[in-house]
C-alpha positions, -999 to +999 in steps of 0.1 A: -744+277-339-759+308-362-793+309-367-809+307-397-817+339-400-782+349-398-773+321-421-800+333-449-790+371-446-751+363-453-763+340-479-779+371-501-753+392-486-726+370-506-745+359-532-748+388-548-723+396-578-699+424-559-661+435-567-649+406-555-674+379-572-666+398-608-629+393-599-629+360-595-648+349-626-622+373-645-593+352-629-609+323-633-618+326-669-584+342-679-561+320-661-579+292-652-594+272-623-564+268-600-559+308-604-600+314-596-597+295-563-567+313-551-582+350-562-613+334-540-593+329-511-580+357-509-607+382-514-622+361-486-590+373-466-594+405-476-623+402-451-602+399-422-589+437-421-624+445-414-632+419-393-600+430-369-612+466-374-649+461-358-632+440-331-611+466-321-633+501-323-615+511-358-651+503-373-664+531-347-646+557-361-649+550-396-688+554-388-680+585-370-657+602-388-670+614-427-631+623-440-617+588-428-649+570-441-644+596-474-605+591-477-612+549-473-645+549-500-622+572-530-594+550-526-618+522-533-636+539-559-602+550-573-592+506-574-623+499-590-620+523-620-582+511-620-594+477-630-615+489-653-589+507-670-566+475-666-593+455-681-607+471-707-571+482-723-555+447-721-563+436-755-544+399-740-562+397-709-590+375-725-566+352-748-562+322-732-540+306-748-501+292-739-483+326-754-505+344-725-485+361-696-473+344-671-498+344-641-476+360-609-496+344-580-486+374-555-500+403-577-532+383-583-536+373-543-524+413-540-555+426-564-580+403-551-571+415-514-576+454-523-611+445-538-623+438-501-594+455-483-607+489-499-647+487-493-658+508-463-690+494-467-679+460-456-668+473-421-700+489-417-717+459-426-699+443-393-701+466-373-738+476-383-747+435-393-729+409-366-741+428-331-776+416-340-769+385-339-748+382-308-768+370-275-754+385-241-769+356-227-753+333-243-715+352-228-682+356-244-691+380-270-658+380-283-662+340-294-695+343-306-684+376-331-649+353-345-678+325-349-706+345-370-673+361-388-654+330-398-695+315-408-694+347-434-659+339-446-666+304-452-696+311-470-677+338-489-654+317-496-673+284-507-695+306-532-667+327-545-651+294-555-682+281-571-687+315-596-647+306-603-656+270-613-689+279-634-665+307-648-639+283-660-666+260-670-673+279-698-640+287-706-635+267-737-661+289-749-646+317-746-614+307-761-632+298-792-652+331-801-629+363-796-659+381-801-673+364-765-637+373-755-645+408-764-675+413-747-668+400-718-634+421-713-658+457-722-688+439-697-658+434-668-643+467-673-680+483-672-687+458-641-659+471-624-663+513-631-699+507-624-694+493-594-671+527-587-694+547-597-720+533-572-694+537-540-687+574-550-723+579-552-739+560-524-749+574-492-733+564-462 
């Protein structure tokens, strides 16, 4: 059973609007609420890579090594400002209506995956973040690291849903201003190079 502690820090962790939060309430707001769980799954998957690569010493030499930690953050900052691009030219994205593009399911699960996929920071939040709360006491170290992980995932998962379902809440709002509709395409597309801008920038 985590403790509390670990419990409270994953809550904050998650809680906080990231890539993959600001992803989801796009998805959910442009294409609904079925679309806003899936992008939520699977930004939650896109934790997996990182959990496999702390479990297997790829973490290690990410932390190690400053040009694969380098190569892995650009590639992420190079996504990010991507979707702001994407974002802030589709004039469409944000028009909600049934002449709207079709929604392809495996290009949304694809985007939400590369949000998480391409964050270096999340695989040295494992491998910096789950060791403290694993008790060599308690044995099977292995276990007790899948258990804290899949805790985080769930949580991920659970809370990215509920920013999806408040997003589409208020979607018959946004249909009916396109100045709303406006603003909130220019405040994803800054969300989104903003948060490229702070991975370029931060320390390691």
């Amino acid at each position: 059973m985590p403790s509390v502690e670990y419990l409270v820090t994953c809550l904050v962790v998650v809680l906080i609007p990231g890539a993959g939060v600001i992803y989801t309430v796009s998805t959910a707001l442009v294409h609904g609420r079925r679309a806003g769980v899936l992008a939520a799954l699977a930004c939650t998957l896109g934790i997996v890579p990182h959990l496999l690569a702390t479990i297997f010493g790829i973490a290690a030499i990410l932390h190690s090594s400053a040009l694969v930690f380098e190569a892995l953050r650009y590639a992420g900052v190079a996504y990010l400002f991507y979707l702001a691009y994407i974002t802030w030219r589709d004039r469409s994205a944000l028009s909600m209506d049934g002449n709207s593009a079709p929604l392809s399911a495996g290009g949304l699960v694809a985007k939400a995956l590369l949000v998480n996929l391409l964050n270096p920071k999340l695989t040295i939040f494992f491998l910096a973040f789950l060791p403290q709360f694993i008790r060599p006491a308690a044995g099977d170290e292995l276990a007790q690291l899948l258990g804290l992980s899949a805790t985080f995932m769930l949580m991920t998962f659970v809370i990215f849903v509920g920013y999806g379902l408040l997003a589409h809440a208020f979607r018959k709002a946004v249909i009916e201003s396109e100045r709303v509709q406006a603003w909130l395409r220019r405040g994803f597309a800054a969300s989104f190079a903003g948060l490229g801008a702070n991975l370029a920038l931060a320390d390691r």
